[in-house]
C-alpha positions, 0 to 999 in steps of 0.5 A, spaced: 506 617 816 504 613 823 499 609 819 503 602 818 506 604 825 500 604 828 498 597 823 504 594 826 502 595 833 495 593 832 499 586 828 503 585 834 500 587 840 491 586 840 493 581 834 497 576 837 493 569 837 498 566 843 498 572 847 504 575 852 509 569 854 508 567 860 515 567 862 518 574 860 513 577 858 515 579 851 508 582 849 508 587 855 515 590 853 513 591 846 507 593 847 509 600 851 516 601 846 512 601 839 507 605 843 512 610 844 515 610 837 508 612 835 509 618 839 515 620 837 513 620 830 507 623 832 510 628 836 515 629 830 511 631 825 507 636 831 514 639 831 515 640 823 508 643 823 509 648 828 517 650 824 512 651 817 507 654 820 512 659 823 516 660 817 509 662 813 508 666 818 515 669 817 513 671 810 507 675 812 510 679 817 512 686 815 518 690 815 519 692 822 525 687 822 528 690 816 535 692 817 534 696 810 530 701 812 532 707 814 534 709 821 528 714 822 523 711 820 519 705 823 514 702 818 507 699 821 509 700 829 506 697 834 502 702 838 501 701 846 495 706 846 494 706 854 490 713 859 498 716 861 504 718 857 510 715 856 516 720 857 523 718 853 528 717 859 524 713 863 523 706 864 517 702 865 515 696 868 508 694 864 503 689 866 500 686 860 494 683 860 488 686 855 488 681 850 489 686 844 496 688 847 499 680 849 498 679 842 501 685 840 507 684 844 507 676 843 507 678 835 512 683 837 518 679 840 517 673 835 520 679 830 528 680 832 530 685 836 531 691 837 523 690 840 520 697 838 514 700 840 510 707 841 506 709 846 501 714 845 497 717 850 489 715 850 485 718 854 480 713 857 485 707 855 482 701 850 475 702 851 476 708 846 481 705 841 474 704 836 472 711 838 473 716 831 473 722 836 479 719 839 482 716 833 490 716 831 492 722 826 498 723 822 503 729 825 501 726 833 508 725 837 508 718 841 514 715 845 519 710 842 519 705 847 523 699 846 521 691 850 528 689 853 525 684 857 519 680 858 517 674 862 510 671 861 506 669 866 501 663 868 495 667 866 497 670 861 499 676 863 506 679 860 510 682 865 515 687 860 521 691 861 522 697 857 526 704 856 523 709 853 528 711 847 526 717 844 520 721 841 516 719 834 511 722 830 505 719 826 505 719 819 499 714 816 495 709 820 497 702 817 492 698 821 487 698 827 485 690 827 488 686 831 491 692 834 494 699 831 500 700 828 501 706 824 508 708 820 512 712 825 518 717 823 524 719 829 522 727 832 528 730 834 530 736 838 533 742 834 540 740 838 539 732 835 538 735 827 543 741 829 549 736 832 548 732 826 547 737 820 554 737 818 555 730 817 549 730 813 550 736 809 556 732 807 553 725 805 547 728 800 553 733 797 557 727 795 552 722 793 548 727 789 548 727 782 551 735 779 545 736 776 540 735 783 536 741 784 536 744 790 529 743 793 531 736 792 538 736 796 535 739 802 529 734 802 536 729 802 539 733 808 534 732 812 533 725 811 538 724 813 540 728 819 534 725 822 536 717 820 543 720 824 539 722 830 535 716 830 540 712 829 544 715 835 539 716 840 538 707 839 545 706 839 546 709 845 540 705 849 543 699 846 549 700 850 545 699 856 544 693 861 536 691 861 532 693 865 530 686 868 533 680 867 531 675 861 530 669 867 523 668 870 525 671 877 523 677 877 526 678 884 532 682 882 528 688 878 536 692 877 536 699 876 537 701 869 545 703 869 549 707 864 554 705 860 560 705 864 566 710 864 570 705 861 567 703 855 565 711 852 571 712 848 569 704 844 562 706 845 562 713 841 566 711 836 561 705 835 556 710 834 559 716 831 560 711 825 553 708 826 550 715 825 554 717 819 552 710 816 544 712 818 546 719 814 549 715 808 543 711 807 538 715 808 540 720 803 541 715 799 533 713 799 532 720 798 535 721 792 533 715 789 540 711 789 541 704 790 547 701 795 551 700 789 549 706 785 555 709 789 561 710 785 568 710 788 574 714 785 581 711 785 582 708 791 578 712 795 573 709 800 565 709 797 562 716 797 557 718 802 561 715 808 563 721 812 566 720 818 563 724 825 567 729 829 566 727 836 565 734 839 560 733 843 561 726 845 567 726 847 567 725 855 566 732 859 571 735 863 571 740 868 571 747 867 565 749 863 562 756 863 559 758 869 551 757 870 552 764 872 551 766 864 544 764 864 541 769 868 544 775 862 540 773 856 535 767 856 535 767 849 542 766 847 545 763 853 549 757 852 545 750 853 552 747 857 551 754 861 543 752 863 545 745 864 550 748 870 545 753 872 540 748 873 544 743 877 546 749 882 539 750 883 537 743 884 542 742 889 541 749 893 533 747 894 536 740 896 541 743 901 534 747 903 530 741 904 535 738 907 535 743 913 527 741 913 529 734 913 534 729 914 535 728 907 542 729 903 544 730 896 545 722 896 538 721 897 537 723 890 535 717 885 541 715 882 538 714 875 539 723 876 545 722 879 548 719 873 546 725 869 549 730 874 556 734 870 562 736 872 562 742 877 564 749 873 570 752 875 569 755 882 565 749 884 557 749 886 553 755 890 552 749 896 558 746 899 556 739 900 560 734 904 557 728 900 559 732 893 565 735 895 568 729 898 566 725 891 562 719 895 555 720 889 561 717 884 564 719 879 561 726 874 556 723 869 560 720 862 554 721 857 556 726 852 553 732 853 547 732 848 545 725 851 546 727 858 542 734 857 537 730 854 535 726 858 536 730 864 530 735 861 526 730 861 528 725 867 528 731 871 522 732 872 520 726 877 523 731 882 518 735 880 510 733 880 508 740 879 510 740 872 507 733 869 502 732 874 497 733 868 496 728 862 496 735 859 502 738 862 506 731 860 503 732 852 506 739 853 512 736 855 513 732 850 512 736 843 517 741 846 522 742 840 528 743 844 532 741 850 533 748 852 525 750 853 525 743 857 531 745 861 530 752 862 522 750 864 525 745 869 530 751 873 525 756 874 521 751 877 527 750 882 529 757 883 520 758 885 521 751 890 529 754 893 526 761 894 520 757 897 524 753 902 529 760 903 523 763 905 519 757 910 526 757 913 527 764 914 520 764 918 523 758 922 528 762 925 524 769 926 519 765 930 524 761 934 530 765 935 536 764 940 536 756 936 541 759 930 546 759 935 551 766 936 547 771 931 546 765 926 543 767 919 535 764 919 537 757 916 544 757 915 548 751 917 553 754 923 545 753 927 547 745 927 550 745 934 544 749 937 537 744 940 533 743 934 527 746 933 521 742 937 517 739 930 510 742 929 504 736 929 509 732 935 514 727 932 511 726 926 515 730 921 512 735 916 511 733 910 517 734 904 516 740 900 513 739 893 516 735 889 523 733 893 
């Protein structure tokens, strides 16, 4: 296509007998102006290259963009193998520079999102990625993580965003070169499968056939109660802002924020049909059926959509049952019961620490914050001025299974002793329900309480007569006595474990 071009400049510039006139200079201004047409001709034909080149790479892509596929399984996902564990509700700030991985995350993101990854625990990182005793076996649980911003830097290196969404589980290896990838299906928590069971049930009654046998009604059950989790859990994080922006300053690294109060009431229906729309699909698939196999009665809708009683997702309201109940049977206590009772723990140790230090309630990150509830009747054990006058915001509007959720995992940044182990975080991480994770996490806070009651009851037997009046060991009324001189000089102690 450049060639006569090129001819034709040839022709007018190196072949002119008589040369540039001498006046104007005309052979000097053609010269440069065909050269330009000739490269952007060239360029031209550089640009429709890489456009086919892209589009036969699209072809050869695999499925991960595949809007049909069920909401729980994600086929042929990319692995982020690395020497500590991910844990959902988290947020990393990652620093790609291992060749296998920026090309992993390059070939990702030129997919469209959601960008979805899993990481998987590895121990000694990429040096054992070609090791058969560390080899990846189906039925190992990974975090599904999710790229939410990335800014490639002038080495090479990727700076990425990410949240942590949920839990996944191997189910086959499809792949080890250029880098690992292994079909992946969501892990849900016994409460995720238990809150979306009815919906379900009702989409794999209405479209199998009479004649389905029932081995095959429960495998269609469980699809689809999984694809309804999975899809909730994924709907919600997309109602958040990015943890990073997508421009290339890097200054402003915000806070990942929750969905804001207003926005819950649109954004829980939003996701009510999202999930009964998963369940739909996937009992579809798991009984065989087509999209358009699904008959519809006179004027009824199509079958197999069945709507989502909110119930939990609604936005909490104060009043809750007292944490109290907890104490009485650990078995069968209420999860909204042991959400309280840990909230009222945390804030007892934190009104604790704060008599050792000057610390207060606020001082707690706001990503935790966020996830505290509305105070039970009768209100908290501890009286705190920055609660009870309403200064930390207002109580958290995620609904209560997203909210307690989170906090079983988010929780456990206050508390190192609990996941200061890759073993301990492993552990963590194939617990099947958020009660185990919330009653681990309120008996490690009840040990540090009675820990700080017992230190501050020290303090006051070896400095008596600095309580004020008869002042119990570490109570409040002792504020206006002289402080205690701090062991070590000014320099103050150190924090108790974990807060």
């Amino acid at each position: 296509m450049c060639l006569p071009l090129l001819v034709l400049c040839s022709a007018v510039v190196g072949l002119n007998p008589q040369g540039p006139h001498p006046a104007n200079g005309r052979g000097a201004r053609v010269a440069p102006r065909c050269a330009a047409r000739c490269a952007t001709a060239a360029d031209d034909d550089s640009s429709e290259l890489v456009r086919q080149r892209a589009q036969l790479n699209a072809l050869f892509r695999d499925d991960r963009a595949d809007s049909s596929r069920c909401a729980h399984k994600f086929p042929s996902l990319p692995l982020w193998r690395v020497q500590w564990v991910s844990l959902p509700a988290y947020n990393e700030v990652l620093n790609v520079h291992v060749p296998h991985y920026t090309h992993m995350f390059t070939e990702l993101m030129s997919t469209p999102q959601p960008w979805y990854y899993g990481s998987f625990y590895l121990e000694g990182g990429s040096r054992n990625l070609d090791s058969d005793a560390h080899a990846l076996q189906p039925g190992e649980v990974g975090t599904l993580s999710e790229v939410v911003s990335a800014i490639p830097l002038d080495d090479g290196r990727l700076l990425l965003a990410a949240r942590h969404v949920g839990r996944v589980v191997v189910e086959a290896v499809t792949s080890t070169l250029p880098f690992q990838s292994a079909d992946c299906a969501y892990y849900a928590d016994e409460e995720e499968r238990e809150l979306f069971d009815d919906i379900a049930t009702e989409a794999a009654a209405l479209l199998a056939p009479d004649s389905a046998e029932l081995e095959i009604l429960d495998d269609a059950v469980h699809e689809a109660t999984h694809a309804a989790a999975a899809a909730a859990a994924c709907a919600w994080a997309s109602r958040e802002r990015p943890l990073m922006p997508r421009t290339g300053d890097v200054s402003p690294l915000s806070q990942l924020a929750l969905v804001a109060a207003e926005e819950v009431e649109r954004a829980t229906a939003w996701i009510a049909e999202t999930a009964a729309a998963a369940a739909n699909q996937a009992a579809r698939r798991s009984l065989g059926l087509r999209d358009d196999d699904a008959d519809c009665s006179d004027g009824d809708e199509q079958l197999g959509a069945p709507e989502l009683e909110l119930g939990e997702y609604a936005p909490p309201v104060s009043g809750e049952p007292s944490w109290r109940e907890w104490q009485q049977d650990e078995e069968g206590i209420e999860l909204q019961a042991l959400e309280l009772a840990l909230w009222n723990e945390l804030i007892g140790t934190w009104a604790l620490a704060g008599k050792l230090e000057s610390i207060d309630v606020r001082q707690l990150p706001s990503e935790i914050l966020a996830l505290m509830p509305p105070p039970p009747e009768g209100g908290w054990d501890q009286r705190l001025p920055s609660l009870d006058g309403g200064t930390i915001g207002a109580p958290c509007v995620l609904p209560g299974p997203v909210r307690r959720a989170r906090a079983s995992y988010l929780l456990t940044a206050l508390l190192p002793e609990l996941v200061e182990s890759a073993e301990q975080r492993i552990n963590l991480l194939h617990t099947r329900d958020v009660r185990s994770r919330l009653l681990l996490i309120t008996r490690e806070l009840e040990r540090q309480r009675k820990v700080l009651a017992a230190v501050l009851a020290l303090r006051g037997a070896m400095a008596p007569g600095q309580g004020g009046d008869g002042a119990a060991p570490g109570s409040a009324s002792g504020a206006d006595g002289p402080k205690p001189q701090r062991p070590g000089g000014d320099k103050p102690p150190s924090r108790p474990s974990g807060l």
